[in-house]
C-alpha positions as CSV (number, residue, x, y, z in Angstrom):
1,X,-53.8,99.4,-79.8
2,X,-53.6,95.6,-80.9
3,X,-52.6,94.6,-77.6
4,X,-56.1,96.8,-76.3
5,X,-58.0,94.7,-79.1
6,X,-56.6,91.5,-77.7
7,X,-57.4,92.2,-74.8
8,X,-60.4,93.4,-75.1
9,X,-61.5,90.0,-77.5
10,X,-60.5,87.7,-74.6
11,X,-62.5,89.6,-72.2
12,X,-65.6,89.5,-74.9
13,X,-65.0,85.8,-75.1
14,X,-64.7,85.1,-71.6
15,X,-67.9,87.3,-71.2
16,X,-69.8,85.3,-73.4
17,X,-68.4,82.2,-71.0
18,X,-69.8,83.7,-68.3
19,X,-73.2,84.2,-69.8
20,X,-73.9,80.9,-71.3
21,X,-72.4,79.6,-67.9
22,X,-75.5,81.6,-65.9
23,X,-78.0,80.5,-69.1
24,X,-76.7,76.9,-68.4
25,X,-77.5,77.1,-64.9
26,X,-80.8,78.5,-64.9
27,X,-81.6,75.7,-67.4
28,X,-80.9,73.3,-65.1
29,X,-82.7,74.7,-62.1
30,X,-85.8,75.2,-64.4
31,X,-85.6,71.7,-65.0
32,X,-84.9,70.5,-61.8
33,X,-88.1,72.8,-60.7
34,X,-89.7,71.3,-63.7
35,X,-89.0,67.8,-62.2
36,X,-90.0,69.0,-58.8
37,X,-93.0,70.4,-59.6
38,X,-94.3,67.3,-61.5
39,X,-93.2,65.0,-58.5
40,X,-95.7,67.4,-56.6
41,X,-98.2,66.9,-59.2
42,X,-98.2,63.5,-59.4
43,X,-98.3,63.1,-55.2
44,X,-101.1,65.1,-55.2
45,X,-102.9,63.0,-57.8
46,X,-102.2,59.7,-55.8
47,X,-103.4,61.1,-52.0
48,X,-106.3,62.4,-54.5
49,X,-107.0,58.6,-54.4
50,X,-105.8,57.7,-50.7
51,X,-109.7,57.1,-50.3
52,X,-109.0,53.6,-51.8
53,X,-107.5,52.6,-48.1
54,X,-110.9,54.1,-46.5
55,X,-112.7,51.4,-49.2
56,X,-110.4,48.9,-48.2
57,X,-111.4,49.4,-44.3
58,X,-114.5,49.5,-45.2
59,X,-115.0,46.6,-47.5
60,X,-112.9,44.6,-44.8
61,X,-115.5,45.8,-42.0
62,X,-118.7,44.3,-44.2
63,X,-116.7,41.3,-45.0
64,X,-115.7,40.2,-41.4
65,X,-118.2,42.2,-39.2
66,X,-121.1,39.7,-39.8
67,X,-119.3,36.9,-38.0
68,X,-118.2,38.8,-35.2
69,X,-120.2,38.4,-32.0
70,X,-120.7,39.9,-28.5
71,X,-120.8,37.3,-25.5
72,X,-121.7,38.3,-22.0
73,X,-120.3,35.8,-19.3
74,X,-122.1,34.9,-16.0
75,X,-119.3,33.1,-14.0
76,X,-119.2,32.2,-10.2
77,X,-115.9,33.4,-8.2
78,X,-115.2,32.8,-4.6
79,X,-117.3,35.0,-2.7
80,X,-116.1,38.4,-1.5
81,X,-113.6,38.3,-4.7
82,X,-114.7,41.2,-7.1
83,X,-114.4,40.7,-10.7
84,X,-115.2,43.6,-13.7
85,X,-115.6,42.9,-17.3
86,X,-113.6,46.4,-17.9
87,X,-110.8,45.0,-15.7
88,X,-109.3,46.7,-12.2
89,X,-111.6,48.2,-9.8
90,X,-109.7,51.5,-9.4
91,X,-109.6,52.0,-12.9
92,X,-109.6,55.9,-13.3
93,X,-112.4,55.1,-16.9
94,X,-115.0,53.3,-14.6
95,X,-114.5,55.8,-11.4
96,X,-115.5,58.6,-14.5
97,X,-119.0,56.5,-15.5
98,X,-119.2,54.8,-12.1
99,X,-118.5,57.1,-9.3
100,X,-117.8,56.1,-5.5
101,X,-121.3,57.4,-3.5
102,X,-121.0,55.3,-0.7
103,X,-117.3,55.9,0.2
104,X,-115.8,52.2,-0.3
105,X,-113.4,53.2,-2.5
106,X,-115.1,51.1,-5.7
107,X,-117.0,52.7,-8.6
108,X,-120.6,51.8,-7.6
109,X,-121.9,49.6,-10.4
110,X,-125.5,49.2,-12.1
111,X,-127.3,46.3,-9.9
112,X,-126.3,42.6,-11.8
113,X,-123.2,44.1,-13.5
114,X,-120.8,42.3,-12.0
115,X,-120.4,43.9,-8.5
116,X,-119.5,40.6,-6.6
117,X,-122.9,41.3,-5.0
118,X,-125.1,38.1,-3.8
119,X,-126.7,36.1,-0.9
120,X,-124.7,36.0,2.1
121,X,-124.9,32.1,2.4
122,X,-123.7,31.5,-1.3
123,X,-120.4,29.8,-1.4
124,X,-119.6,31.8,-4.8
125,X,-120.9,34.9,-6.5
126,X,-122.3,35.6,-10.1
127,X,-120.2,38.4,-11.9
128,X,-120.8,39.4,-15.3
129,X,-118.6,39.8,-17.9
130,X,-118.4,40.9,-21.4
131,X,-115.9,39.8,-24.8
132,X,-116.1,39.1,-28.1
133,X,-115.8,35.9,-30.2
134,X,-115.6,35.2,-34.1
135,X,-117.6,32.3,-35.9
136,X,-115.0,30.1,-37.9
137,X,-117.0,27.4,-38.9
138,X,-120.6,26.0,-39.4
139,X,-122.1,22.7,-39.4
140,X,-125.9,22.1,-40.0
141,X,-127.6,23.7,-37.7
142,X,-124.5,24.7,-35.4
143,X,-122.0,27.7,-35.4
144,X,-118.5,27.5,-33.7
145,X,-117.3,30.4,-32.3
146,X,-113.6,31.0,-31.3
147,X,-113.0,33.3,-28.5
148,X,-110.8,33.3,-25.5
149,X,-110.5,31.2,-22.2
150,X,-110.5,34.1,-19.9
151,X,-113.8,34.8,-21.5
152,X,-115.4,32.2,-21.8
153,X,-114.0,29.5,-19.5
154,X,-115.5,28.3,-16.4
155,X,-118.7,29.7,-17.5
156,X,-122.0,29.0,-15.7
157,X,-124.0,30.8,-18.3
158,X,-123.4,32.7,-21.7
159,X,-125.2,35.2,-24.1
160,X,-124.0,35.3,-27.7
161,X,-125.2,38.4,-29.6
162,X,-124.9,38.1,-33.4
163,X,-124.3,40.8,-35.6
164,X,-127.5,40.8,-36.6
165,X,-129.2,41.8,-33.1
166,X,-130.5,38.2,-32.2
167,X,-129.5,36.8,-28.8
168,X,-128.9,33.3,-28.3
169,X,-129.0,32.2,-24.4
170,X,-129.8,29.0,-22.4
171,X,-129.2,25.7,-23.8
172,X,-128.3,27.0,-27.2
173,X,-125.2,27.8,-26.0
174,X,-122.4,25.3,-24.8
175,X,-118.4,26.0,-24.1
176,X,-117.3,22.9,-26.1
177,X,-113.7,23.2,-24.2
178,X,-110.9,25.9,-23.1
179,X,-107.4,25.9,-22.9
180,X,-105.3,28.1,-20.5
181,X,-101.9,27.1,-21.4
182,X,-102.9,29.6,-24.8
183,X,-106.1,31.4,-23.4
184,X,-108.5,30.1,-25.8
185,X,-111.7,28.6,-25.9
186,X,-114.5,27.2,-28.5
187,X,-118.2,28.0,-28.0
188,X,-120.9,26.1,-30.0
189,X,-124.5,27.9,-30.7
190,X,-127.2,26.4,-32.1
191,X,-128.7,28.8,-34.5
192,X,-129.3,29.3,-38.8
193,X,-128.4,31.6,-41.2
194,X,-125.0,32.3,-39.8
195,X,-122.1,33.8,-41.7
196,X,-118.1,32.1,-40.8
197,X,-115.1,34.7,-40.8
198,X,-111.9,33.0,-43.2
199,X,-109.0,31.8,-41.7
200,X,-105.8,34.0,-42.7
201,X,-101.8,32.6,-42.1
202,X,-100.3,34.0,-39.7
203,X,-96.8,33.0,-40.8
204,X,-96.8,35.5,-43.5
205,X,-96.8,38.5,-41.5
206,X,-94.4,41.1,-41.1
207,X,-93.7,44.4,-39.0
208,X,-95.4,47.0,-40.9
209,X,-98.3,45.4,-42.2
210,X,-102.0,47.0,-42.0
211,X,-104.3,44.9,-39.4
212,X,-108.1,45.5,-38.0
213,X,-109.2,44.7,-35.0
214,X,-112.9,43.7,-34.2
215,X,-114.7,43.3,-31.0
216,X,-117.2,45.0,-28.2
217,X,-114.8,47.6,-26.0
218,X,-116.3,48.5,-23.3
219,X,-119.4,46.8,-24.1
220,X,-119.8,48.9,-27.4
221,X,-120.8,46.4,-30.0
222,X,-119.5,45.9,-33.7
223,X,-116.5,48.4,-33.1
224,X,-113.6,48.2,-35.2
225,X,-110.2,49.7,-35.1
226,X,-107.1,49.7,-37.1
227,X,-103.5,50.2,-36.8
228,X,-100.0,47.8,-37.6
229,X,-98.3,44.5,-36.6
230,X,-95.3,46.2,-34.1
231,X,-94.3,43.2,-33.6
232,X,-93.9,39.6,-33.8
233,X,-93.2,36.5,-31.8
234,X,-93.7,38.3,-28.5
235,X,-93.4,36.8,-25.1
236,X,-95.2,39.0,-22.5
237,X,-95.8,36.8,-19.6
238,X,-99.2,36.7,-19.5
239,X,-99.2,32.6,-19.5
240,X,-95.8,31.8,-18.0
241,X,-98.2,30.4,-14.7
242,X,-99.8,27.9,-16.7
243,X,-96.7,27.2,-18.4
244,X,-98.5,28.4,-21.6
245,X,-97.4,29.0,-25.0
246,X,-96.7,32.4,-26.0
247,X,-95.6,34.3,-29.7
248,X,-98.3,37.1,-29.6
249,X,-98.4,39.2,-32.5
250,X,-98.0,42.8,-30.4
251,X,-100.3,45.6,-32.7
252,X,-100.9,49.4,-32.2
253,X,-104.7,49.1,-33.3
254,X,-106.5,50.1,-30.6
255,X,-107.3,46.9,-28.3
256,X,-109.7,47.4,-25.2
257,X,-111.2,45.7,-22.4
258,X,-114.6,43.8,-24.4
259,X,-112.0,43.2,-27.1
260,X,-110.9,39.9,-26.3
261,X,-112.0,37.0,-28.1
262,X,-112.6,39.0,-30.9
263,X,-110.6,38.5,-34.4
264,X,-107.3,40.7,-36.1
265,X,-107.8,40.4,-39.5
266,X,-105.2,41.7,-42.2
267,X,-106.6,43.7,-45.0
268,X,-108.0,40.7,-47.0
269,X,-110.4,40.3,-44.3
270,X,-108.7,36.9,-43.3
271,X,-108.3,36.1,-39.3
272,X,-104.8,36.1,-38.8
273,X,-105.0,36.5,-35.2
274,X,-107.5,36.7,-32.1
275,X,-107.2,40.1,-29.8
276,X,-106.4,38.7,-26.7
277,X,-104.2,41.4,-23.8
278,X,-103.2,44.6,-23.6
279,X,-100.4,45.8,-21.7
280,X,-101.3,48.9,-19.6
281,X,-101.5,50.7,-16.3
282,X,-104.4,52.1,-16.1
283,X,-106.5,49.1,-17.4
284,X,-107.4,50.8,-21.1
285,X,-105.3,50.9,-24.6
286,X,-101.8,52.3,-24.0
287,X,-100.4,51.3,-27.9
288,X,-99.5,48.2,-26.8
289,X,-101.8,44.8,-27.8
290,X,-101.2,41.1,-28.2
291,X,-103.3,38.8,-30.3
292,X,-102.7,35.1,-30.7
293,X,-101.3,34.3,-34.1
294,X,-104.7,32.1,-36.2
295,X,-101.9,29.5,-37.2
296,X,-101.5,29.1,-33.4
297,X,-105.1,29.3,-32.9
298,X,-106.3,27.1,-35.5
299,X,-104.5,24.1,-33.7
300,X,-106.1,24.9,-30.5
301,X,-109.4,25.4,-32.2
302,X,-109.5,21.8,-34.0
303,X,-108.8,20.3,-30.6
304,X,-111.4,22.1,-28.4
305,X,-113.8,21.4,-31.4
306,X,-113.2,17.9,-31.9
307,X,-112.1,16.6,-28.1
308,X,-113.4,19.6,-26.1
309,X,-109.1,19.5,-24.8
310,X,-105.9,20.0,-26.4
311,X,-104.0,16.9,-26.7
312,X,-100.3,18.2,-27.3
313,X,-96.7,16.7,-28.4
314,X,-94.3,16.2,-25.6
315,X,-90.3,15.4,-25.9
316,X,-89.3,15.2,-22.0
317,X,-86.7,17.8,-22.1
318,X,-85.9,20.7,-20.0
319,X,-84.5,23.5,-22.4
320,X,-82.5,27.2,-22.6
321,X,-81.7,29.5,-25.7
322,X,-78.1,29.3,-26.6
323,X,-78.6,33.2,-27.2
324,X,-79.2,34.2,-23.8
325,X,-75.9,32.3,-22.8
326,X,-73.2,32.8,-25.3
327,X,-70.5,31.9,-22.9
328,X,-71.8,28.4,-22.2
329,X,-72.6,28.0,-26.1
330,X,-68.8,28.6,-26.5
331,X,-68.2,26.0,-23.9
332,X,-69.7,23.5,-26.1
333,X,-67.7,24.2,-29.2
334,X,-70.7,25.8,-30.9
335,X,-70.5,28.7,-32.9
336,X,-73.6,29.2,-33.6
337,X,-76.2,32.6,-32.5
338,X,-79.4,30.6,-32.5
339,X,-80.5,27.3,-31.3
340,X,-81.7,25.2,-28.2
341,X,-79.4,23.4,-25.6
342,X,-81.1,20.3,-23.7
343,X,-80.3,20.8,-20.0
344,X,-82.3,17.7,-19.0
345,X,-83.2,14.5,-20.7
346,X,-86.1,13.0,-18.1
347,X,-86.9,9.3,-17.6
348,X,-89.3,7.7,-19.9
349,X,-90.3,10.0,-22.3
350,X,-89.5,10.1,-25.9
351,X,-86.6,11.8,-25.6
352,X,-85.1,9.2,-23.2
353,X,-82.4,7.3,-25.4
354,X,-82.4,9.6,-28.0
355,X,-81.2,13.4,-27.1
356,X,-78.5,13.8,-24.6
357,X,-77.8,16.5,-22.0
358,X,-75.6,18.8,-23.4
359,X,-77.7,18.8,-27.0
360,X,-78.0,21.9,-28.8
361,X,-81.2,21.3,-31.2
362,X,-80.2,23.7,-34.1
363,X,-83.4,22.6,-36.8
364,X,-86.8,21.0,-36.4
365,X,-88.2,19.5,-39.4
366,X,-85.3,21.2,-41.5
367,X,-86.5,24.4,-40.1
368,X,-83.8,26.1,-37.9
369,X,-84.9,26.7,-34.5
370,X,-85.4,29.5,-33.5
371,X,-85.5,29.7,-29.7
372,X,-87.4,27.8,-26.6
373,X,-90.9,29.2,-27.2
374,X,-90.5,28.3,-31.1
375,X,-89.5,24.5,-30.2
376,X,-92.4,24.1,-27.8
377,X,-95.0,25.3,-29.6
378,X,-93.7,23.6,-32.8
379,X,-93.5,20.3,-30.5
380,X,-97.1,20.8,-28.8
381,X,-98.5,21.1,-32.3
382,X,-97.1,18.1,-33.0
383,X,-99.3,15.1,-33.3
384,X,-98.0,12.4,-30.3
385,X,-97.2,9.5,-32.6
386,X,-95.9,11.3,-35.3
387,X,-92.0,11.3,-36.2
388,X,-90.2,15.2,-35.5
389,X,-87.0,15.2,-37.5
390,X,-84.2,16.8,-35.8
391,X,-80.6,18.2,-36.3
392,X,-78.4,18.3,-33.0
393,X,-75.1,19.5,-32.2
394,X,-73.3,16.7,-29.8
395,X,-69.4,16.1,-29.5
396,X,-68.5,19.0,-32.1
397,X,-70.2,17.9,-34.8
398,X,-73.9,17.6,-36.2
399,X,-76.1,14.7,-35.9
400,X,-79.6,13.8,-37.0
401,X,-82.0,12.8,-34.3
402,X,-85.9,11.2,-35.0
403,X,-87.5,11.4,-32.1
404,X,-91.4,9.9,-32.0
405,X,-93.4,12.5,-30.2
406,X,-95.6,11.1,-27.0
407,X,-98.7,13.1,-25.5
408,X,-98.2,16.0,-23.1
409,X,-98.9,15.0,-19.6
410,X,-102.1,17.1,-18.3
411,X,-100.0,18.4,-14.9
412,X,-96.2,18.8,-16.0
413,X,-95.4,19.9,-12.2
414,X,-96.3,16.7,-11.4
415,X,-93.9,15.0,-13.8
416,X,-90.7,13.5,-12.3
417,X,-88.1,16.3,-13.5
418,X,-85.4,13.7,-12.5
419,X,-82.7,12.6,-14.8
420,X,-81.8,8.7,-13.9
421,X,-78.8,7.1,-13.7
422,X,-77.1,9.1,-10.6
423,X,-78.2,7.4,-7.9
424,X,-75.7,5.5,-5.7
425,X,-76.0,3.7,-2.2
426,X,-74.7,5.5,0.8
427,X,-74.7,8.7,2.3
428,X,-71.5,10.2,2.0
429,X,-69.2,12.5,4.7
430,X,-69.6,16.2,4.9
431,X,-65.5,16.7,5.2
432,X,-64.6,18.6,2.1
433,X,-61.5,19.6,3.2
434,X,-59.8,23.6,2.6
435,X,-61.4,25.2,-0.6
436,X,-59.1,24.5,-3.3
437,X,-57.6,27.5,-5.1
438,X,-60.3,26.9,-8.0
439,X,-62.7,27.3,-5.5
440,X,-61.8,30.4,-3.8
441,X,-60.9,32.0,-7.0
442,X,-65.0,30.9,-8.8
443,X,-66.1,31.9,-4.9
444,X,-67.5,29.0,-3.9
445,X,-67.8,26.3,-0.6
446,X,-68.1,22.7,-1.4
447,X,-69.1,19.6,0.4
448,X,-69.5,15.9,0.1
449,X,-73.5,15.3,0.2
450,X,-74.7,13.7,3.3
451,X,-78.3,13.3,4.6
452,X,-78.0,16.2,6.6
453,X,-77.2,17.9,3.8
454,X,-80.1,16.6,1.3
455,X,-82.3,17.6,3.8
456,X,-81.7,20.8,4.1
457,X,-81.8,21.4,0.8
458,X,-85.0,19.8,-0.1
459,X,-82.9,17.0,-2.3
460,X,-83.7,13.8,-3.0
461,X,-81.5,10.0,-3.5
462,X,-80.4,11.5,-6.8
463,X,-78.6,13.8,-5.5
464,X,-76.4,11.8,-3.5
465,X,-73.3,11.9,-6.0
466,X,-71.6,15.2,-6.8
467,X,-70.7,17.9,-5.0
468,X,-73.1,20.6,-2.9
469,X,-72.7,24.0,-3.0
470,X,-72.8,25.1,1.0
471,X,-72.1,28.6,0.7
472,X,-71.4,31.3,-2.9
473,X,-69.5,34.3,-1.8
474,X,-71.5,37.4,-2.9
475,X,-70.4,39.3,-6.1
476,X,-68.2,36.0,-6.7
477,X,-68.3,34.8,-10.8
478,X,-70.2,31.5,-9.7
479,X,-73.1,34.7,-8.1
480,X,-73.1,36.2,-10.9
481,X,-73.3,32.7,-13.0
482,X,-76.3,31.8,-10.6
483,X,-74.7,29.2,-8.8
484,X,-76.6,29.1,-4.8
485,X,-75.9,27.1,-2.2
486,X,-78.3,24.1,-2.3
487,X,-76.9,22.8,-6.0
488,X,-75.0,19.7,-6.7
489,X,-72.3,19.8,-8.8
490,X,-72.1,16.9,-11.0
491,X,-70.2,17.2,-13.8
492,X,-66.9,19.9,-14.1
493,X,-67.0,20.5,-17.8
494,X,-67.0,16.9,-19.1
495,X,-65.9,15.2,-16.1
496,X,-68.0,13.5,-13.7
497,X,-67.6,14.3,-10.1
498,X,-68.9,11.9,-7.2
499,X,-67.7,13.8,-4.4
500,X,-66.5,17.3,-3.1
501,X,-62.7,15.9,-3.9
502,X,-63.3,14.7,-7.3
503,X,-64.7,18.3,-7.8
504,X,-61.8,20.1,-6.7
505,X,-59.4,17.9,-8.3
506,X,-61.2,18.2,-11.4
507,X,-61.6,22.2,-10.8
508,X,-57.4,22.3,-10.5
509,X,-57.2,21.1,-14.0
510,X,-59.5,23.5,-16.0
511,X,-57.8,26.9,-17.0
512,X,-60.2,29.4,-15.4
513,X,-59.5,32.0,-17.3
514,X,-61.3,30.2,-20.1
515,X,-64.7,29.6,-17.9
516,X,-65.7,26.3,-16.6
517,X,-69.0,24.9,-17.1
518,X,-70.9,22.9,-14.8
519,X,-73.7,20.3,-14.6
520,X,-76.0,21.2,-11.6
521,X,-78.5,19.3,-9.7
522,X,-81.1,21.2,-7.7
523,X,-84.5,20.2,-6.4
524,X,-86.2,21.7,-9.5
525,X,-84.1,20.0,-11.7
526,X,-81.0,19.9,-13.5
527,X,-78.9,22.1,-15.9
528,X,-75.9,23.6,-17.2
529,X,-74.0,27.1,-15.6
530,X,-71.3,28.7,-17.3
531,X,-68.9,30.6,-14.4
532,X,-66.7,33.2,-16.6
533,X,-64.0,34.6,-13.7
């Protein structure tokens, strides 16, 4: 009996565990319902307020919209060439609102819209085109509106529509200058009463952020869309032909044909860029547009404004990104991921006497350097005369390097791209000999240079020391390095070589399974190739 009562106490006590055990529990999923719940509340409570955003937009819109305007571009193009303000002829959007009645395969256009159409005997026809512009700055009785080259370059005739409704035509309307190399221009009207957008800074943008974009797509004016910054520093290749100057901010807001020239403003209602490509296949928004950054802009704008051109910095250097290359970064001792290696030094320039070949620019201004399109454009923005502070990396160790900046030549093609002190008297044989074992192993042919030689591949006097590359077997590690017949080999790591011999020799003494990197001379310029076996 007293072992049934002890029993039957630990089972009454463990019972009574159990229980506060399950009343524990529920406790502390009330609670955590409790805290659930009151998250729920309190979400609701703020999207209750998400209006705020839709004031932001809109207070944005009324801030900025006023010094947005519509221009429509009368332009002459060769005659017979077809140009559209919407962009391609077989876009699928104007075949919809255009259709094709008379079988030619082009959307049939209203008469004066920009068909091509004109007198047969004209040398050029009058297109029509349409963008957008923003007014930065006024001064008495004269506005100065920023907008973009391919809008309002090499125009015979414009018509600036404020966002007021009045039109402003004729001789009230001058392009005061436009630059290609970053697709901008800077149009001056003469009219009162007109209201400037702010400048915003570019620089202190970041993925994520809320931007607006403002402009006439399609010809409809005083739209406005919004979206984010996707991206930053992008090089899309729109102005690699002019050699331009590219770091686009890329943006999801909607960005159409009519947009260009018009501003991206962040949600202060500060320009922080100016809507300027889209990337697409069908000629219409596809999530992907570019803007030019304002701090960019700005730069460009001052010059048009002031000199009606853009007088830019210049070093005299042809440059690569050590990033893209990691082998031949290694080759020079640096351990660095970022900076920018000086291929070519060119005759008098200011970088003649001061940065070497074989350079790798780390910091500009005590800024680190980012990469080739950050050292050009910080270089071009550069007043020539001024002093740019730099921080090389030469012989395996750092050095600092002032280099006074000179003014950009207006046709860098015809620049000598020609690095002295090569040249030497006489011709040279063309009897290399049998390809050495470092040759056959890299997969490559060389030969002494000889007039023959320089003729055939287009070199000049320069190139008269070294060693030529005749043939590159295919799939070889100097094909793959981008070594081609037609290049002068002038240097085998550090040592110079004045001859196919001296390039052999000098190729027997480097351990290949290292790399070798080479010093090339070809007739559009020279540089350094890293050949990993």
């Amino acid at each position: 009996m007293k072992g049934f009562r002890k029993t039957a106490a630990v089972l009454a006590v463990g019972g009574a565990s159990v229980a506060a055990w399950v009343v524990g529990s529920n406790l502390v999923k009330d609670a955590q319902f409790a805290h659930a719940k009151e998250d729920v509340n309190v979400t609701r409570e703020q999207l209750s307020t998400v209006q705020d955003l839709s004031t932001v937009f809109r207070k944005v819109g009324k801030s900025v919209e006023p010094s947005v305007v519509n221009i429509v571009v009368h332009k002459g193009v060769p005659k017979g060439r077809r140009m559209l303000p919407f962009g391609n002829n077989n876009d699928d959007l104007l075949k919809k609102f255009f259709p094709d009645r008379d079988g030619d395969g082009q959307p049939d256009l209203p008469e004066g819209f920009g068909d091509g159409a004109g007198p047969e005997d004209a040398p050029m026809d009058q297109v029509v085109g349409t963008g957008s512009g923003v007014i930065m700055e006024t001064q008495g009785g004269s506005g100065f509106i920023l907008t973009n080259n391919h809008v309002a370059g090499g125009a015979t005739d414009l018509e600036v529509t404020l966002s007021d409704g009045r039109v402003i035509k004729g001789k009230n309307v001058k392009v005061l200058g436009a630059d290609a190399k970053t697709d901008l221009a800077v149009v001056r009207v003469e009219a009162e009463h007109l209201i400037t957008a702010k400048w915003g800074d570019s620089d202190t943008l970041e993925r994520g952020d809320w931007v607006l974009a403002f402009g006439s797509p399609f010809g409809y004016v005083g739209s406005m869309t919004h979206g984010i910054v996707s991206a930053l520093n992008r090089q899309a290749g729109i102005l690699s032909e002019k050699q331009g100057y590219e770091n686009f901010i890329q943006v999801d807001a909607p960005i159409n044909p009519g947009n260009s020239g018009g501003p991206l403003t962040n949600i202060h209602g500060e320009v922080v860029g100016i809507n300027t490509a889209i990337a697409s296949r069908s000629g219409s928004f596809s999530g992907l547009g570019f803007a030019i950054p304002s701090n960019q802009a700005k730069f460009v704008y001052s010059s048009l404004k002031e000199r009606g051109k853009v007088v830019r910095g210049w070093l005299g250097v042809g440059i690569v990104d050590i990033a893209k290359d990691p082998g031949l970064a290694k080759s020079f001792n640096y351990t660095g991921e970022k900076g920018v290696l000086v291929q070519e030094t060119f005759t008098n320039t200011p970088a003649t006497g001061k940065l070497q070949n074989g350079d790798i620019i780390t910091e500009i201004n005590g800024k680190p350097a980012e990469d080739v399109q950050h050292l050009r454009n910080q270089v071009a923005s550069t007043k020539p005369g001024d002093d740019l502070k730099l921080k090389v990396w030469r012989d395996g160790k750092y050095a600092d390097v002032d280099v006074k900046i000179g003014e950009q030549p207006e046709d860098l093609t015809a620049v000598g791209m020609r690095n002295g002190g090569r040249n030497s008297p006489g011709a040279g044989g063309n009897n290399a000999g049998p390809a050495s074992k470092g040759e056959d192993k890299l997969g490559l042919r060389l030969s002494t240079p000889s007039d023959q030689l320089l003729q055939q591949f287009g070199l000049g006097e320069e190139a008269k020391q070294g060693a030529v590359i005749t043939s590159v077997k295919a799939n070889s590690p100097a094909a793959k390095a981008g070594l081609r017949p037609g290049l002068v080999i002038t240097r085998v790591n550090n040592q110079p070589v004045k001859d196919a011999q001296d390039a052999s020799a000098a190729l027997a003494k480097q351990d290949l399974s290292k790399g070798v990197r080479f010093y090339v001379l070809g007739s559009d310029g020279s540089r350094f190739i890293f050949v990993e076996p």
